[in-house]
C-alpha positions as YAML, in Angstrom:
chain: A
units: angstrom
residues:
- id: 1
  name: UNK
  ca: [61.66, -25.13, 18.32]
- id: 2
  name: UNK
  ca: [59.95, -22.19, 16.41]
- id: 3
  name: UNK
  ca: [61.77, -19.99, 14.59]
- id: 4
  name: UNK
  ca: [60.52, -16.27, 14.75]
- id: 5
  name: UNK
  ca: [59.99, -14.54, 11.64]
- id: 6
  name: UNK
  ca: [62.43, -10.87, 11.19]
- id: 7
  name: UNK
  ca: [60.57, -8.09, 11.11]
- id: 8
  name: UNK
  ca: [60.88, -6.44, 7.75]
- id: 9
  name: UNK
  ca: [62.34, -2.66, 7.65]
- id: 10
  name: UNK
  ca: [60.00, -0.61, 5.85]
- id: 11
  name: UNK
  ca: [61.99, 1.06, 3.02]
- id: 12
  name: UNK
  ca: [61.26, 4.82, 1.85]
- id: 13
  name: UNK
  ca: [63.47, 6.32, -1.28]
- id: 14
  name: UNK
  ca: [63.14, 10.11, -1.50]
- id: 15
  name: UNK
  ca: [61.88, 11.04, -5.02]
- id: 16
  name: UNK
  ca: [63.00, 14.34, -4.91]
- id: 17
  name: UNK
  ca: [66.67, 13.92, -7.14]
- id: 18
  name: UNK
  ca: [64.27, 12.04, -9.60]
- id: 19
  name: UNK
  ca: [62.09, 14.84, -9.78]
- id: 20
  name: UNK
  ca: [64.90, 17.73, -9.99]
- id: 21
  name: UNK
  ca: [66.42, 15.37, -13.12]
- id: 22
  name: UNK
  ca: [63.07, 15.21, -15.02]
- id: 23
  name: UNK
  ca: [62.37, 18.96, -14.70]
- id: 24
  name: UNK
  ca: [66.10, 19.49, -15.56]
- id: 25
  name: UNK
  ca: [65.45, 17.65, -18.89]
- id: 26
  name: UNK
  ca: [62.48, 19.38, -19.56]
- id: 27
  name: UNK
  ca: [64.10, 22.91, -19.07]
- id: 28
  name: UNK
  ca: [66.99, 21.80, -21.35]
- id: 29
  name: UNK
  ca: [64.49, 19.99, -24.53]
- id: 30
  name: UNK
  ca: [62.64, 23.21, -24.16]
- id: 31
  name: UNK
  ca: [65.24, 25.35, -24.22]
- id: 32
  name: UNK
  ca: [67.45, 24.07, -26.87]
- id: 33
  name: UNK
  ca: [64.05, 23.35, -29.86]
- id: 34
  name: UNK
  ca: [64.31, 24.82, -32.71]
- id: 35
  name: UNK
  ca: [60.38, 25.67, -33.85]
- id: 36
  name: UNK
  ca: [58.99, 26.11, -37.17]
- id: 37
  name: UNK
  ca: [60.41, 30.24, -37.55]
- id: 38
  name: UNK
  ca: [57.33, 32.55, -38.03]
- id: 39
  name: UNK
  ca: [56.02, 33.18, -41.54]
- id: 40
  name: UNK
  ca: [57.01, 37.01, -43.21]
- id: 41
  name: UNK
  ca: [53.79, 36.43, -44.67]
- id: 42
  name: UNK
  ca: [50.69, 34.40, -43.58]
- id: 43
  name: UNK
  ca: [48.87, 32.78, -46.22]
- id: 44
  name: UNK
  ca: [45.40, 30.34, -45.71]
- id: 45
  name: UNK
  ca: [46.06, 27.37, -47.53]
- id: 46
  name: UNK
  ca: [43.60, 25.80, -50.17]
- id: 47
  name: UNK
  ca: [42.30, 22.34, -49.00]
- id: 48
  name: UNK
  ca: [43.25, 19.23, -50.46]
- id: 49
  name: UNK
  ca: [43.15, 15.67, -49.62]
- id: 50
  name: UNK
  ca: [46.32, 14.58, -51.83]
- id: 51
  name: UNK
  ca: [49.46, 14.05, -49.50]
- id: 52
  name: UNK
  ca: [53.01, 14.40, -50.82]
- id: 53
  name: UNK
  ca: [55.98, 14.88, -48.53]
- id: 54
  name: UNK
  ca: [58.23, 18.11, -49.48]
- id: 55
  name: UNK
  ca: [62.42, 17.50, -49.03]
- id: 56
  name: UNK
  ca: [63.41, 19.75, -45.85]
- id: 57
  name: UNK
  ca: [66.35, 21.15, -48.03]
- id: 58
  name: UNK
  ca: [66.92, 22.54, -51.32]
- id: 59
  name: UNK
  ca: [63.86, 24.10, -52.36]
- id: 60
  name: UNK
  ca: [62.96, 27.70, -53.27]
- id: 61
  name: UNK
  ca: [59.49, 28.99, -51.77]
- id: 62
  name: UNK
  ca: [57.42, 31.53, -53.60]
- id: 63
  name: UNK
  ca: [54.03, 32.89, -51.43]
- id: 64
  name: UNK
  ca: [51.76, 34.68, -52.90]
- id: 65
  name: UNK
  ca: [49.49, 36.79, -50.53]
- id: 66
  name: UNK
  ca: [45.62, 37.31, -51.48]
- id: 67
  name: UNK
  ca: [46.91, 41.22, -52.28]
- id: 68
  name: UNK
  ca: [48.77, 39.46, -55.03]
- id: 69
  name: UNK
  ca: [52.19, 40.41, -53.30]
- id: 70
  name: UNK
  ca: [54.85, 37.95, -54.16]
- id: 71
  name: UNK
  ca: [57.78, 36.81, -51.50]
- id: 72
  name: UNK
  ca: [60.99, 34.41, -52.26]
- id: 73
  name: UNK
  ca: [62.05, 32.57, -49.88]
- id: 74
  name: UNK
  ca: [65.19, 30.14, -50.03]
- id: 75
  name: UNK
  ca: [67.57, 28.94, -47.38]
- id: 76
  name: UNK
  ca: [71.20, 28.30, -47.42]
- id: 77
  name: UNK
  ca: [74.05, 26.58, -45.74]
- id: 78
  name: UNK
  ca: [77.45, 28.35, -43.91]
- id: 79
  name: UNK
  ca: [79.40, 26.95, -42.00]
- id: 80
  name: UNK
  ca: [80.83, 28.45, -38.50]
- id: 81
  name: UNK
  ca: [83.20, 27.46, -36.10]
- id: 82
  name: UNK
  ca: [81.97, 27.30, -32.85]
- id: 83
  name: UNK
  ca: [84.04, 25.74, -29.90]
- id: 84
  name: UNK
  ca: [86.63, 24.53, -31.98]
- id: 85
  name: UNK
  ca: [83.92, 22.61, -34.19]
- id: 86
  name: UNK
  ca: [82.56, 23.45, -37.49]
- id: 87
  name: UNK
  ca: [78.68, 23.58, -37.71]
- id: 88
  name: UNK
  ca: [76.52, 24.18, -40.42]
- id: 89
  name: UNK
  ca: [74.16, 26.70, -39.65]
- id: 90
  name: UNK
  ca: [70.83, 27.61, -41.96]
- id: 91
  name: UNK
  ca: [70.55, 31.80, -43.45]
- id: 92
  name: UNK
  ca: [67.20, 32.34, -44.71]
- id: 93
  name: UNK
  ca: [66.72, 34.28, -47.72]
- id: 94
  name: UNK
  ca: [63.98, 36.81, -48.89]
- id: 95
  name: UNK
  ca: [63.90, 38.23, -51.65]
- id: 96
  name: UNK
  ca: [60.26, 40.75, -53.03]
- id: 97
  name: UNK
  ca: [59.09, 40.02, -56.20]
- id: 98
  name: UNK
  ca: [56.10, 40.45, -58.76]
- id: 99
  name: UNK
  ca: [54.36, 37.97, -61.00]
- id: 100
  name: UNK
  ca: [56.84, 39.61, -63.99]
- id: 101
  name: UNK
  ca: [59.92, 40.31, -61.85]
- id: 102
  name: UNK
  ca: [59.75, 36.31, -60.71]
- id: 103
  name: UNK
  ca: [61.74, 34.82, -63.77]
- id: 104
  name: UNK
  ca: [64.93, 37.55, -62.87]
- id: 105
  name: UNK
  ca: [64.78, 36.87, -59.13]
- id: 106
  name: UNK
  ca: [64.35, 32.88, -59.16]
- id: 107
  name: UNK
  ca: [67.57, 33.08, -61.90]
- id: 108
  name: UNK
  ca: [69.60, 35.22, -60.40]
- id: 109
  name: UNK
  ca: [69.25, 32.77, -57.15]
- id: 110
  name: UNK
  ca: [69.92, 29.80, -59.18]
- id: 111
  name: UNK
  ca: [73.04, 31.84, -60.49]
- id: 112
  name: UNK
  ca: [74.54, 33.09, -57.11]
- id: 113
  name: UNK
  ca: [74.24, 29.86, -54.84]
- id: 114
  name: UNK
  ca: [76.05, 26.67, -55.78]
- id: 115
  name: UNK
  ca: [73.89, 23.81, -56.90]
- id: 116
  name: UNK
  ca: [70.57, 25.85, -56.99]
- id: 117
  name: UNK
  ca: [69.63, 25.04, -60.41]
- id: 118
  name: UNK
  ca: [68.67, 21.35, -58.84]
- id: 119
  name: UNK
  ca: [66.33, 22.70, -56.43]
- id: 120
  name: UNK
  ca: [62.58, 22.15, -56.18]
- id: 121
  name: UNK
  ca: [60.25, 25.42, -56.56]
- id: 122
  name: UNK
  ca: [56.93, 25.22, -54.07]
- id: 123
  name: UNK
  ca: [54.51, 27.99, -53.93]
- id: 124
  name: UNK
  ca: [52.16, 28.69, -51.14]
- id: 125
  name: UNK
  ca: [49.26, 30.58, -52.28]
- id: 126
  name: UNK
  ca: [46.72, 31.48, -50.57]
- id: 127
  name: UNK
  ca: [43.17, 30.69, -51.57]
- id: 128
  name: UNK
  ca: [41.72, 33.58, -52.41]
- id: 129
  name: UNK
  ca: [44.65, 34.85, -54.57]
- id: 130
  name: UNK
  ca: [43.31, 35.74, -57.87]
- id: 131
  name: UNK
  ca: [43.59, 33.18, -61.08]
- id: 132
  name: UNK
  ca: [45.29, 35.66, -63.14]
- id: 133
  name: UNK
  ca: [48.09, 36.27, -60.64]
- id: 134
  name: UNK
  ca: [47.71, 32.44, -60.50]
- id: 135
  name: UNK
  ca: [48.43, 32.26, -64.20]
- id: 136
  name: UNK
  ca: [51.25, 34.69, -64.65]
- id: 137
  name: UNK
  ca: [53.36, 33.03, -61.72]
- id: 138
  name: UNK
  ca: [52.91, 29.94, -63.57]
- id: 139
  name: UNK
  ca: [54.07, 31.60, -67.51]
- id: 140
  name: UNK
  ca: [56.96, 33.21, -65.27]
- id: 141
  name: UNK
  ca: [58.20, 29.44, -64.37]
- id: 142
  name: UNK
  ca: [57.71, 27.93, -68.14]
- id: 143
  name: UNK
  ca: [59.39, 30.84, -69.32]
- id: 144
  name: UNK
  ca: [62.57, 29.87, -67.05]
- id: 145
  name: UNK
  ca: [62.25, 26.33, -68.08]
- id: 146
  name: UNK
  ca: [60.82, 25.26, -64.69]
- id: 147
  name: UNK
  ca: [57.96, 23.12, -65.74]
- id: 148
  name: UNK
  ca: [58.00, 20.85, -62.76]
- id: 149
  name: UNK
  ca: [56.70, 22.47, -59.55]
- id: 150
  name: UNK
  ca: [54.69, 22.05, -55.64]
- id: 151
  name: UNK
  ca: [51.79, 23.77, -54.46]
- id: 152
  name: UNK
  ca: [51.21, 23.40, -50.59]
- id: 153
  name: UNK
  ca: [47.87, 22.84, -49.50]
- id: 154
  name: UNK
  ca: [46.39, 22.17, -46.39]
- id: 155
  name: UNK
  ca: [45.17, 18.61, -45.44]
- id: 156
  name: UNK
  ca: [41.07, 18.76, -45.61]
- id: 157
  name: UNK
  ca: [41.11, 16.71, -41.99]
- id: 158
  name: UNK
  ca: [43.47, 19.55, -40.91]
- id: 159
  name: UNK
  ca: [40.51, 22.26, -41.73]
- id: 160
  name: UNK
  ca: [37.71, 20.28, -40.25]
- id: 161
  name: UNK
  ca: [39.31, 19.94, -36.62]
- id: 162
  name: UNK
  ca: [40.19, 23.37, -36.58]
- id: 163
  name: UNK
  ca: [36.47, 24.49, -36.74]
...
C-alpha cells in the first residue's frame, strides 16, 4: 500500500513588527548620542605621523587661533539628581586669555577646582600661528612649573584622504 506524501503548508511571517523594532532602535541611538560639541574656535591642525592617545578627563585645553587669540578650555564634574538618581553631568569651561595672561588663568583654575593641579595641559594650535606666540605660550607654562605638556596634531593619513 502507498502511502501519500502531506502536502506542506507554505509558511509566510510578516516582517513588518521586525521592521517597526529596528527603526525604533535607530530613532532612539540617534536620539540619545552625545557628539563631539562644536569647537568655540576652529583651528587646522599641523600634521604629524606620531600617535599618542589623550585621557578623556582631566585635562586643561589651551587653542591658539592663527590671529594669535588664546582660549581655555577645561571641563568639570556636578552632580544632579535626576529621577531620584544622582548623575554626573560634564560643565565646560572657557575662559579668554593672552600669551602673558596664561600663567594667572591656568593657576587660578588649578586653585578653584579640586584636584586640578594633576591635570594634563594640551594645546591645539593651529599651523600657521606664529613661532613667537608659539614661544611665549610655552615660557608662560615653565614659568608655572608645567614643563610636561600635549600638542594635538592631525594624523598625516587623516590630511591625505581629505584632499
Amino acid at each position: 500500500m502507498l502511502k501519500r506524501m502531506k502536502r506542506r503548508i507554505g509558511i509566510k511571517i510578516d516582517m513588518t513588527p521586525m521592521v517597526d523594532i529596528a527603526f525604533l532602535l535607530l530613532i532612539f541611538y540617534m536620539a540619545t548620542t552625545s557628539f563631539k560639541p562644536p569647537e568655540k574656535l576652529h583651528v587646522a591642525l599641523p600634521s604629524s605621523h606620531s600617535e599618542i592617545k589623550l585621557p578623556e578627563s582631566d585635562m586643561i585645553y589651551v587653542t591658539v587661533t592663527k590671529e594669535d587669540s588664546v582660549l581655555v578650555e577645561y571641563i568639570t564634574k556636578r552632580t544632579v539628581e535626576r529621577e531620584g538618581k544622582e548623575v554626573s553631568e560634564p560643565i565646560r569651561h572657557y575662559e579668554e586669555a593672552t600669551p602673558t595672561t596664561l600663567p594667572r588663568v591656568i593657576t587660578q583654575i588649578r586653585a578653584s577646582v579640586p584636584g586640578a593641579y594633576k591635570w594634563f595641559v594640551v594645546i591645539k594650535a593651529d599651523k600657521d600661528v606664529s613661532y613667537g606666540t608659539m614661544n611665549s605660550i610655552m615660557n608662560a607654562l615653565q614659568e608655572i612649573k608645567i614643563s610636561k605638556f600635549s600638542l594635538v596634531t592631525e594624523m598625516e593619513m587623516e590630511r591625505e584622504e581629505k584632499i
